[in-house]
C-alpha positions as CSV (number, residue, x, y, z in Angstrom):
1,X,48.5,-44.5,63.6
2,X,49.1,-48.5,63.8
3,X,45.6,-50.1,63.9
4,X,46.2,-51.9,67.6
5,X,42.9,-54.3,67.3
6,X,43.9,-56.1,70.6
7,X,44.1,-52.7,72.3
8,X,40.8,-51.7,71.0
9,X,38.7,-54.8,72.1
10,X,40.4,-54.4,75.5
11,X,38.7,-50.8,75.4
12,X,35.2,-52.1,74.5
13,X,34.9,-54.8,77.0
14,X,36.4,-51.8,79.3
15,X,33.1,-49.8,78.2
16,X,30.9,-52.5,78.4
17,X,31.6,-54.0,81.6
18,X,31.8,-50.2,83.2
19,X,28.7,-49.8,85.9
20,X,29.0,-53.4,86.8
21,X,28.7,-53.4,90.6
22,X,27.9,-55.7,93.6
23,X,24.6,-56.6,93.5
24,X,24.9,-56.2,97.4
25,X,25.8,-52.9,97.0
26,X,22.6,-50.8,99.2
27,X,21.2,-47.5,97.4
28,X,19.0,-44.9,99.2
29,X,15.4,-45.5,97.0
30,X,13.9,-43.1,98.8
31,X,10.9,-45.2,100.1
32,X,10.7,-46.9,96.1
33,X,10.8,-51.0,97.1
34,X,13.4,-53.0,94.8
35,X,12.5,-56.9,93.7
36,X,13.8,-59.1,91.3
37,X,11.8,-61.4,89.5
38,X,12.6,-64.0,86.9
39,X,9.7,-63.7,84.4
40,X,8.5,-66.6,82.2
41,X,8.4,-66.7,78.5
42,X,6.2,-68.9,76.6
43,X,8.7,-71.7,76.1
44,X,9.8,-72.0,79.6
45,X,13.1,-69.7,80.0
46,X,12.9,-67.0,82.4
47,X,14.2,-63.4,81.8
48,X,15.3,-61.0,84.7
49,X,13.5,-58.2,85.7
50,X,14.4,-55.5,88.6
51,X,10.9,-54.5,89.5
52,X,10.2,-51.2,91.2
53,X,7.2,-50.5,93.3
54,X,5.8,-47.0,94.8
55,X,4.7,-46.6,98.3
56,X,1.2,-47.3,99.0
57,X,-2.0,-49.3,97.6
58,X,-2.0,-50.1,94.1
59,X,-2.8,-51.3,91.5
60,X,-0.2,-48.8,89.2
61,X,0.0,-48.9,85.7
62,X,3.5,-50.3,84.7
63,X,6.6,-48.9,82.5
64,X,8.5,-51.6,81.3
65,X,12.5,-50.9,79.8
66,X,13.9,-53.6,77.7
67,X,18.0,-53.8,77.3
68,X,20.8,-56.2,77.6
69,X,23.1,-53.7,79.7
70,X,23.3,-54.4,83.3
71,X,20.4,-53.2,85.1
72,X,21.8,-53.4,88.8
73,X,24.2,-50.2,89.0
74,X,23.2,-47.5,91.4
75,X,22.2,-45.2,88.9
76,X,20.0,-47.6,86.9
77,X,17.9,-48.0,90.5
78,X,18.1,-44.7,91.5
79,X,16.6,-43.8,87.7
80,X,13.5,-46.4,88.0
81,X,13.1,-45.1,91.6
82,X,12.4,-41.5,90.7
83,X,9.9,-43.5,87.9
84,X,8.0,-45.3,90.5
85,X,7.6,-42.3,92.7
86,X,5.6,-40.8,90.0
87,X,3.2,-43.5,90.6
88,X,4.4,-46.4,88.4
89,X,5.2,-49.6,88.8
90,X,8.8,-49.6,86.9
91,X,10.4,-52.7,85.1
92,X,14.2,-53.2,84.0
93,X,14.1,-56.5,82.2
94,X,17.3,-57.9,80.4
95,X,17.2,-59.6,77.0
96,X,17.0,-63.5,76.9
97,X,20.7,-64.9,77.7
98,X,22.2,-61.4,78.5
99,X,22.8,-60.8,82.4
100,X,21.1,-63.0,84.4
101,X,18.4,-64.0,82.0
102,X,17.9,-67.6,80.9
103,X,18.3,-68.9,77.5
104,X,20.8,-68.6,74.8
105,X,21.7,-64.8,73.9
106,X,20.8,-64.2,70.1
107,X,20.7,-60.0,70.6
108,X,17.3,-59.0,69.4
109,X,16.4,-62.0,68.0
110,X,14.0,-63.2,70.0
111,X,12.0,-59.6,70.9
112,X,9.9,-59.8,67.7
113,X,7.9,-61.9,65.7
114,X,9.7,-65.0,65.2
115,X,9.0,-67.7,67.0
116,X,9.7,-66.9,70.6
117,X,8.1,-63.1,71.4
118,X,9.9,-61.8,74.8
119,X,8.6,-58.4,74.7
120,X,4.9,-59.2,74.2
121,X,5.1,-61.8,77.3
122,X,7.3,-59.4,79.3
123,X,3.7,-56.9,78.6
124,X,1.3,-59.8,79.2
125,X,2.9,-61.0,82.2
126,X,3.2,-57.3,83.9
127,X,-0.6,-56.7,83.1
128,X,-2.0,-59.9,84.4
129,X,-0.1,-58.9,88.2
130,X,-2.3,-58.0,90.9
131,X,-0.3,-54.9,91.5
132,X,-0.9,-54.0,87.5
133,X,-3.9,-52.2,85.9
134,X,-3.1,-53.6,83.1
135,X,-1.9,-50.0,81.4
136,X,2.0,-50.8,79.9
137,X,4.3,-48.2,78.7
138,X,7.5,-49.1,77.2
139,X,10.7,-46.3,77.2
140,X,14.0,-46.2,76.4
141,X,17.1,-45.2,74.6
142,X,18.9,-47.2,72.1
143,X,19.0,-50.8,72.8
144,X,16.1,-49.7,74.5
145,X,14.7,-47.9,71.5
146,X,14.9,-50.9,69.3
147,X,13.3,-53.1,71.5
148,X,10.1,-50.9,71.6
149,X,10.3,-51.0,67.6
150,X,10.4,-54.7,68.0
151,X,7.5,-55.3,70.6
152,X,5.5,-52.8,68.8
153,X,5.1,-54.9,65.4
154,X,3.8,-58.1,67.8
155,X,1.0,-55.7,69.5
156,X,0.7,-57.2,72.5
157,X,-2.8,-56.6,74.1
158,X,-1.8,-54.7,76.7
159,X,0.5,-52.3,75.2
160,X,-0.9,-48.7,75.8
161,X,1.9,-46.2,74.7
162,X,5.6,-45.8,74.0
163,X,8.7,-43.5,74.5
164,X,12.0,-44.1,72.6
165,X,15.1,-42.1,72.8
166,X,17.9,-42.5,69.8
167,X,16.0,-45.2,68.5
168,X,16.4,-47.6,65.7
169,X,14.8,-50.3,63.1
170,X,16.9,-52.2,61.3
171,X,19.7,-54.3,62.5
172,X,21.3,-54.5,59.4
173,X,21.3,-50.6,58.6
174,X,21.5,-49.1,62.2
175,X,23.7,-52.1,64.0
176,X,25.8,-54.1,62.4
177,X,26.7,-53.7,59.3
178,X,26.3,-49.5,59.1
179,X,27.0,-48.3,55.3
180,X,27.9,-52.0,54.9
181,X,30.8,-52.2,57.2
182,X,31.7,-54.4,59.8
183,X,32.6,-53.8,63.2
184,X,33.8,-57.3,64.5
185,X,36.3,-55.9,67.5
186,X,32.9,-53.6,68.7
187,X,31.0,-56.7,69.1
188,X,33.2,-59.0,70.3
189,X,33.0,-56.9,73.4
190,X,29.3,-58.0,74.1
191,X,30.7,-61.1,75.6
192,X,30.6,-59.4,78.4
193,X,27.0,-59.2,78.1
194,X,25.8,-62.5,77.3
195,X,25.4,-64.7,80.1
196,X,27.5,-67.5,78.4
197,X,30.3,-65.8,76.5
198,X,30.3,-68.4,73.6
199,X,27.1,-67.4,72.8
200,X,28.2,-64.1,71.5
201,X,30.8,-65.6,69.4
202,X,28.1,-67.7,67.8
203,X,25.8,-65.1,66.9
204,X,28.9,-63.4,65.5
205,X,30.0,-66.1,63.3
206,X,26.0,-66.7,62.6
207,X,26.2,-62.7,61.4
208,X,29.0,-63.0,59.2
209,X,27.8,-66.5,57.0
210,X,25.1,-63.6,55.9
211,X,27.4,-60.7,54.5
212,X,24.0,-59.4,52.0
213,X,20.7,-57.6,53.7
214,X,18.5,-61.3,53.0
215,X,16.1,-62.9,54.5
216,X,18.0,-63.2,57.8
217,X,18.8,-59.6,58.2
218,X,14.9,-58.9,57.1
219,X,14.0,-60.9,60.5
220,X,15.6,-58.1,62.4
221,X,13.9,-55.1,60.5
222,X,10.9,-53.1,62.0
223,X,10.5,-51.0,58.3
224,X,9.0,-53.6,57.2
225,X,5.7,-53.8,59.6
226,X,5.0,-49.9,60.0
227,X,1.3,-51.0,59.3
228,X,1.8,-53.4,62.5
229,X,2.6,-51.2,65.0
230,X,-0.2,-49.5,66.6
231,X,0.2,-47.0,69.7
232,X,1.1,-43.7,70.1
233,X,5.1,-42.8,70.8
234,X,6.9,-39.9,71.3
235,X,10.4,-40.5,69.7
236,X,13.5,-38.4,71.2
237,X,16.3,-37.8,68.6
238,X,19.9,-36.3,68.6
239,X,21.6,-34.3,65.9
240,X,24.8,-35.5,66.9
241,X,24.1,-39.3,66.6
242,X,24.3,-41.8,63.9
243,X,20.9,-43.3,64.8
244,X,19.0,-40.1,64.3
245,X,18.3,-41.6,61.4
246,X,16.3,-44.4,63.0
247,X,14.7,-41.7,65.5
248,X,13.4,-39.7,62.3
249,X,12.3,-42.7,60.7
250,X,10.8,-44.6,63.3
251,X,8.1,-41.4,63.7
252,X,7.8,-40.7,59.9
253,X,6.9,-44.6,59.6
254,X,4.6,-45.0,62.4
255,X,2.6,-41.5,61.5
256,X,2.2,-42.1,58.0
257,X,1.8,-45.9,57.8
258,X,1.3,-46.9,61.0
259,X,-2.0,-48.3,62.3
260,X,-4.8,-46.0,63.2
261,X,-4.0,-45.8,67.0
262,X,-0.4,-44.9,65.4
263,X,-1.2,-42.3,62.4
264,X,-3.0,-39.1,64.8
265,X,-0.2,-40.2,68.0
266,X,3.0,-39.8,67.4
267,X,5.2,-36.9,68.6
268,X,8.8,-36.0,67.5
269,X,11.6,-34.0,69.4
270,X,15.5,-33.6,68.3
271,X,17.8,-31.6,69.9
272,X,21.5,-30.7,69.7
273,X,23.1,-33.5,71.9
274,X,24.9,-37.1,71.6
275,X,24.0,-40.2,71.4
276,X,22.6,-41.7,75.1
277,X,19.4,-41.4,78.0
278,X,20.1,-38.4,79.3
279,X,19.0,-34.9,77.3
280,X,18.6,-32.4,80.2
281,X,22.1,-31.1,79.4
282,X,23.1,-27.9,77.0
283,X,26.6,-29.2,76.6
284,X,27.8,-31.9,73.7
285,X,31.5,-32.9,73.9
286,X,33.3,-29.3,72.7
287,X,30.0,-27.4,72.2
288,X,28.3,-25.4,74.9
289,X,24.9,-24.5,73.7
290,X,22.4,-21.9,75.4
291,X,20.2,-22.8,78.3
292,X,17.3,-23.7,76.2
293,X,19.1,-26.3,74.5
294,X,18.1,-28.6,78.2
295,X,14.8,-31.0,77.8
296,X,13.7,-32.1,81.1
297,X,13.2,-35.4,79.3
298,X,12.0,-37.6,83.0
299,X,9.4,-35.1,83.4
300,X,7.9,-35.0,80.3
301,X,8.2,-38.5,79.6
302,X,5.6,-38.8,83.1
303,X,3.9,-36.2,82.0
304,X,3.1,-38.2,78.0
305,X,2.4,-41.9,80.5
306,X,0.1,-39.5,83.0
307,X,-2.1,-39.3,79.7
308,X,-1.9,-42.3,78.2
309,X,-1.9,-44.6,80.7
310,X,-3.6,-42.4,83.9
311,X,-6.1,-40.8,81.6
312,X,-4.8,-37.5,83.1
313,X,-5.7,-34.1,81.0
314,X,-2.7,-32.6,80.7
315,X,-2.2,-31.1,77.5
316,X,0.3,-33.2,76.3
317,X,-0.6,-34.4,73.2
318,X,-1.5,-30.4,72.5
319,X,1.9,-29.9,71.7
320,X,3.4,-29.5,68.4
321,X,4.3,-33.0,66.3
322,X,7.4,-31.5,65.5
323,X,9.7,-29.9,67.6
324,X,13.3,-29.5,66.5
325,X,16.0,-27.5,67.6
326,X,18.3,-25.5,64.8
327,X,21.9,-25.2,65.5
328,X,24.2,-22.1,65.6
329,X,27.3,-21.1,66.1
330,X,28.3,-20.5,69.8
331,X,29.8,-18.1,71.6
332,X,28.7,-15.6,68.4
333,X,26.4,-12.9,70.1
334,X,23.3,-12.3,67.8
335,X,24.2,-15.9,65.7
336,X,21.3,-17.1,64.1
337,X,19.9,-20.3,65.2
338,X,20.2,-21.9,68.7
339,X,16.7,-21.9,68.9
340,X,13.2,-24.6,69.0
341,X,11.0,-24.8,66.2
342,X,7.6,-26.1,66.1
343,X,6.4,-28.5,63.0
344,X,3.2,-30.4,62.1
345,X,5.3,-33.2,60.2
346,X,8.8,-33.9,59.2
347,X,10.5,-33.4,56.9
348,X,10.7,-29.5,56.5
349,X,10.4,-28.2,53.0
350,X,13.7,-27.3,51.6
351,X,15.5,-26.6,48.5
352,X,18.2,-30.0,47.4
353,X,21.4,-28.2,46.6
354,X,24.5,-29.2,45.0
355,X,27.9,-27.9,46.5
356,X,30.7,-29.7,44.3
357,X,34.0,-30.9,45.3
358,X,36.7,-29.3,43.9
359,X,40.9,-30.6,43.4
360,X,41.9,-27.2,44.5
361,X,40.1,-28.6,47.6
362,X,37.2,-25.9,47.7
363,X,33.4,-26.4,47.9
364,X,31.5,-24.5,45.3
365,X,28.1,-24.0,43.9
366,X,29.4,-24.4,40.2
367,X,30.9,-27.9,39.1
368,X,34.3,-27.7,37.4
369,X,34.9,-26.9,34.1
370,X,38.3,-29.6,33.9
371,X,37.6,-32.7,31.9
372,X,40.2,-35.1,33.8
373,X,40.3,-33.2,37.8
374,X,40.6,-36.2,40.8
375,X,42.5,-36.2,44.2
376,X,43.9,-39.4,45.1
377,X,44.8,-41.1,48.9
378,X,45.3,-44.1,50.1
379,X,43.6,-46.2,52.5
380,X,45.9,-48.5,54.9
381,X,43.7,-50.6,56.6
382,X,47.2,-51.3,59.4
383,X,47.7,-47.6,59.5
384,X,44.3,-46.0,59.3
385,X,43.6,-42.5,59.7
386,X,42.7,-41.8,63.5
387,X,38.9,-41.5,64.8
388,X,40.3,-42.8,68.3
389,X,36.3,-43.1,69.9
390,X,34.1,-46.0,69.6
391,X,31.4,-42.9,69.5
392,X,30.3,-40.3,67.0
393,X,33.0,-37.9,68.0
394,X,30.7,-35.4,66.7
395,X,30.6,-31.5,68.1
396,X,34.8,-32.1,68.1
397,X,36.9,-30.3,66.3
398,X,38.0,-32.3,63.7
399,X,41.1,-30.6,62.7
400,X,43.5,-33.9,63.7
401,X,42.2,-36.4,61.2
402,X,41.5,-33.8,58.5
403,X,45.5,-33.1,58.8
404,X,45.8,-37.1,57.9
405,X,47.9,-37.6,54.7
406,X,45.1,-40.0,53.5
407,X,42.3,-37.4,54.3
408,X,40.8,-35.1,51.7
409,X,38.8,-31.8,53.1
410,X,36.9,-29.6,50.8
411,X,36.1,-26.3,52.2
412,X,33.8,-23.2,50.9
413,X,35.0,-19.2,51.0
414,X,34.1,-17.8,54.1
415,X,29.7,-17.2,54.1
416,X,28.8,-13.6,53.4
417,X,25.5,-14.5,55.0
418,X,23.9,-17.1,56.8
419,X,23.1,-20.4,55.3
420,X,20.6,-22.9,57.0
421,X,20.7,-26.9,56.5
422,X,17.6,-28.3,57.9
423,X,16.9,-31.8,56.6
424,X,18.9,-35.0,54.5
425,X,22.2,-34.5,53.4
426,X,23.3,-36.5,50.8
427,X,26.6,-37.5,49.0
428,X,27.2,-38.2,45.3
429,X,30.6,-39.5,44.8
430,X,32.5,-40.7,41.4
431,X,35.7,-42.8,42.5
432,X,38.1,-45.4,41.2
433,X,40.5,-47.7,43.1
434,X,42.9,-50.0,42.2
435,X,41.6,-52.6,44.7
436,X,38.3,-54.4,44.6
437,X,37.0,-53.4,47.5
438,X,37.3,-50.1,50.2
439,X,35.3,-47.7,51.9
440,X,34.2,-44.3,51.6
441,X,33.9,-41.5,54.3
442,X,31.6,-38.2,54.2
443,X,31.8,-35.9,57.2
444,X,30.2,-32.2,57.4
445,X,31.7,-29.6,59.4
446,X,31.2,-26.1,60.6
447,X,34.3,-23.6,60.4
448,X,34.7,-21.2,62.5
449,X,37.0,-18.2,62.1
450,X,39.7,-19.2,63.6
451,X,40.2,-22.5,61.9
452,X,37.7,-25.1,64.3
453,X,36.0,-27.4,62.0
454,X,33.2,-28.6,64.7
455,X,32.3,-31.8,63.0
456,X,28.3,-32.7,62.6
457,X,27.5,-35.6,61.0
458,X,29.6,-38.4,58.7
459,X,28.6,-41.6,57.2
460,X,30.6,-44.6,55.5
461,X,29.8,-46.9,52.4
462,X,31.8,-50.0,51.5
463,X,32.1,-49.8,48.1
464,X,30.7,-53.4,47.3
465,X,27.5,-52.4,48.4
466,X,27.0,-49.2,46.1
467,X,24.2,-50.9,44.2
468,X,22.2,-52.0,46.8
469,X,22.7,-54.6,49.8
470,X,21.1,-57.1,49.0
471,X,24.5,-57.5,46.7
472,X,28.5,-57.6,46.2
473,X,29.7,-56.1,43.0
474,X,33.2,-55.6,43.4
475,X,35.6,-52.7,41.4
476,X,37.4,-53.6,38.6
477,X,40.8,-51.4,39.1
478,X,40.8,-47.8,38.0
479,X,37.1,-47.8,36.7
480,X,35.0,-45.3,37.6
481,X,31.9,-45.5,39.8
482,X,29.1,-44.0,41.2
483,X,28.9,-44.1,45.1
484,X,25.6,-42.3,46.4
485,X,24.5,-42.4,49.8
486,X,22.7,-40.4,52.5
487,X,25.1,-38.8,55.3
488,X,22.1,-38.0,57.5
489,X,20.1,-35.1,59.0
490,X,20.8,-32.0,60.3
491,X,19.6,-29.0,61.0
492,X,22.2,-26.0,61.2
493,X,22.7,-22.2,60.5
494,X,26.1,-21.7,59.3
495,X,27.1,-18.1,60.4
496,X,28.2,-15.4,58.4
497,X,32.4,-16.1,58.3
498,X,32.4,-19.4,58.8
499,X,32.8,-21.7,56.0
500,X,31.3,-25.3,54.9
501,X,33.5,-28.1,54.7
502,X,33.0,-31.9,53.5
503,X,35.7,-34.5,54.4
504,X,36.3,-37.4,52.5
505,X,38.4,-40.3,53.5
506,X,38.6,-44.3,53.5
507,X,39.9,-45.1,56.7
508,X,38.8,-43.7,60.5
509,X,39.9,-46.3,63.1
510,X,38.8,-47.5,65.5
511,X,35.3,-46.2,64.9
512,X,35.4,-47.1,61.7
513,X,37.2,-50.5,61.4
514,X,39.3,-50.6,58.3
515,X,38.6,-52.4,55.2
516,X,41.2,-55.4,54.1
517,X,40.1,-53.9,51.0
518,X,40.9,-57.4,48.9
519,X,37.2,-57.9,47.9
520,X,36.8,-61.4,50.0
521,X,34.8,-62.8,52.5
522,X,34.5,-60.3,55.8
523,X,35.5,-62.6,58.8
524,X,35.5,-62.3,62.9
525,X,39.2,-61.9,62.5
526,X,41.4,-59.3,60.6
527,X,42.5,-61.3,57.5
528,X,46.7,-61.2,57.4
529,X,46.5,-60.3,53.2
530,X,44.6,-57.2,53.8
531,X,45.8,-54.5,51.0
532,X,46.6,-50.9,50.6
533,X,44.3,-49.2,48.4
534,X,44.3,-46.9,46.0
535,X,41.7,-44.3,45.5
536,X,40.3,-41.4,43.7
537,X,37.7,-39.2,43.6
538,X,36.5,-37.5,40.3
539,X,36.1,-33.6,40.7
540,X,35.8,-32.8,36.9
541,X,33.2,-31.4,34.1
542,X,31.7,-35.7,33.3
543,X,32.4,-36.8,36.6
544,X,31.2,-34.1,39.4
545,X,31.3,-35.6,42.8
546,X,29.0,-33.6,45.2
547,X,26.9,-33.0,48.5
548,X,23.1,-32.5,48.0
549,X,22.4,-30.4,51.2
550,X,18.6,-29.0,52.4
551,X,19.0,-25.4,51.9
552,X,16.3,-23.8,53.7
553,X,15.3,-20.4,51.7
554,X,15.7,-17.3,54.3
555,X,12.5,-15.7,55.1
């Protein structure tokens, strides 16, 4: 596979612009009245809003959704519509310089609590409206999930509850620079979100003069204000997602440092699906789970506002503050797993176990007795192994790119009994390269007797980051080095038969974009002296390279 980079941006501003429509274009609301409103922010620039209105007399109490994605397709009304007409007034509002808003588009820049404080004077505005009883609930997924992270920490007066879907907290970590990589071609297709497409390019360029997590990166990062934020929130997670991580960590934050309103509040769910807003579905890519898989997420989330912001006794905050939903294998009758479980807290007790990475490419409880054991690849940032998504391509059979020359897979006997993962994976990995710089791939995958290896999770670290990054220490070639970093949380019964395999790899375009691998500044632009790499990954007696997984101990 030749790395096409002009191909891929074409496909990303493809994605992006997708749902674009004529703002002409006349959808049944079903007696739900549509207005658009430019809202003021405290220094004078005006953000759009697409407010919807139920029939009758208010006032309503208001949900308000922040996002830069257009907000004037037919199913983006039709979904605020069937809001309203549970008695809401409900608010799309862009970010500041995306869509039609005013002002110059810095991302999520201006949501928190800098300077300029969008989402606590989108709040203040909506409560002070004749139409408003001054109630505001905030809901959302992604985009829409950091946002709420963002105008939580400011605690705007009127803020009452939240609802986040496959949320996150920290640009850096969860955006744009995941396991230290950079994704340049991704974001160059949010030009096609920012009202003046220059100004995307400029926020780019501005990202790249800061290549360490510093003070500039610590502006757009929620951990750091747990304490601050101060409502109750239920939090929606996906096991196949990336950003579960944020999900997890966004509850665990707000429930055991958050404010007081925060600590007794909070509510967490995670079920078995992909990144995105919808969760009333059984069915992720490949993998068709039982019924009970479905969370009539619209429903509930009225039912969690009725409380909050109606005062309505409904028994929703009743319900577990926990509830997570265990994978199994499918189409097994009698599998274990496929089923809810109830929690008071996360994470689940479970037992940190090593299953080592062997060079006769098996996965075993035991390390290996061989003093000088590796596997060696190389990673070819112009022909990359293939991960042809720009999303986690997770409940897939992953059998194509673990059939890669450069790709390593590591695979235990077949299970004589069930094994449950229910928590934080983690990889400890001892490599060498000859280059300075390069990148390391962990994915986890279910086999299946005949030979699917349904991928669940992966993760990436840049190697210059390995000791933390708020720093660059580059390789010096062939030495050997620690790389340890979490993969990301799961929770799955691997059936009797089916085996356990880790992947390991440098390269995974286009969802990954490849490393130059020369150790030099990252630019916009794919440098023209990128090198080959390389690598090797210690399997021996000194050097054990490993995955610490959360065994859960069989009752």
């Amino acid at each position: 596979m030749i790395f096409n980079r002009k191909h891929f941006g074409t496909l990303l501003v493809v994605a992006v612009a997708s749902g674009t429509v004529d703002a002409a274009e006349p959808v049944d609301l079903a007696g739900i009245t549509e207005t658009h409103e430019m809202i003021p922010m405290r220094d004078g620039v005006k953000l759009s809003a697409y407010i919807y209105t139920p029939q009758g007399k208010g006032p309503w109490p208001v949900l308000l959704e922040q996002r830069y994605a257009n907000a004037n397709d037919p199913n983006s009304k039709k979904s605020f519509a069937r809001l309203a007409a549970g008695g809401y007034v409900t608010v799309l509002a862009n970010f500041r310089g995306s869509q039609q808003s005013e002002g110059i588009w810095r991302g999520y820049r201006a949501l928190g609590w800098g300077e300029l404080k969008d989402g606590y004077d989108l709040v203040e505005w909506l409560a002070a409206q004749p139409w408003s009883t001054g109630k505001i609930g905030t809901f959302g997924s992604s985009q829409a999930g950091f946002a709420q992270n963002f105008l939580a920490v400011t605690q705007p007066p009127h803020l009452t509850a939240q609802y986040m879907i496959d949320t996150g907290l920290s640009l850096y970590h969860e955006g744009y620079r995941i396991g230290g990589t950079t994704r340049p071609e991704r974001f160059k297709s949010m030009d096609k979100v920012a009202r003046v497409l220059e100004h995307n390019r400029e926020l780019m360029a501005e990202w790249f003069r800061h290549p360490t997590y510093d003070a500039y990166w610590a502006d757009e990062d929620c951990t750091r204000f747990f304490d601050q934020m101060n409502v109750p929130c239920f939090t929606v997670g996906s096991w196949y997602d990336f950003m579960c991580v944020g999900s997890i960590d966004s509850y665990v934050g707000r429930k055991h440092h958050g404010g007081p309103n925060s600590q007794g509040t909070q509510q967490l769910l995670i079920g078995p699906w992909l990144h995105g807003r919808f969760k009333e579905t059984n069915i992720s890519n490949e993998m068709t789970y039982p019924e009970n898989a479905k969370f009539a997420m619209d429903g509930h989330l009225l039912r969690w506002f009725d409380f909050h912001l109606k005062g309505i006794q409904n028994g929703v905050m009743d319900e577990p503050g926990v509830r997570y939903y265990v994978m199994g294998a499918i189409g097994e009758p009698n599998a274990p797993g496929n089923e809810w479980r109830a929690a008071m807290d996360w994470p689940m007790k479970s037992t940190s176990t090593p299953y080592f990475l062997h060079s006769d490419r098996s996965l075993r409880a035991k390390p290996s007795e061989a003093l000088d054991a590796a596997v060696t690849w190389l990673a070819d940032p112009l022909h990359p192994a293939p991960i042809p998504t720009i999303a986690f391509p997770g409940a897939k059979d992953a059998r194509e790119f673990e059939s890669h020359p450069d790709v390593r897979t590591f695979t235990s006997d077949p299970l004589t009994e069930p094994v449950e993962w229910t928590g934080k994976v983690q990889a400890e990995l001892f490599v060498s390269s000859d280059a300075r710089d390069t990148d390391f791939i962990v994915r986890v995958s279910d086999v299946y007797p005949d030979g699917r290896s349904i991928l669940i999770m992966d993760y990436v670290r840049r190697a210059r980051y390995r000791e933390g990054y708020d720093r660059e220490v580059f390789m010096k070639p062939n030495e050997i080095y620690k790389v340890a970093f979490d993969v990301g949380w799961l929770s799955q019964v691997f059936n009797t038969g089916h085996r356990i395999r880790i992947t390991v790899a440098s390269t995974g375009a286009p969802f990954y974009e490849p490393n130059p691998n020369t150790g030099e500044p990252l630019t916009i632009e794919f440098p023209t002296n990128s090198v080959v790499a390389k690598n090797s990954l210690q399997l021996n007696r000194i050097n054990a390279s490993r995955i610490m997984a959360p065994v859960m101990t069989r009752p």
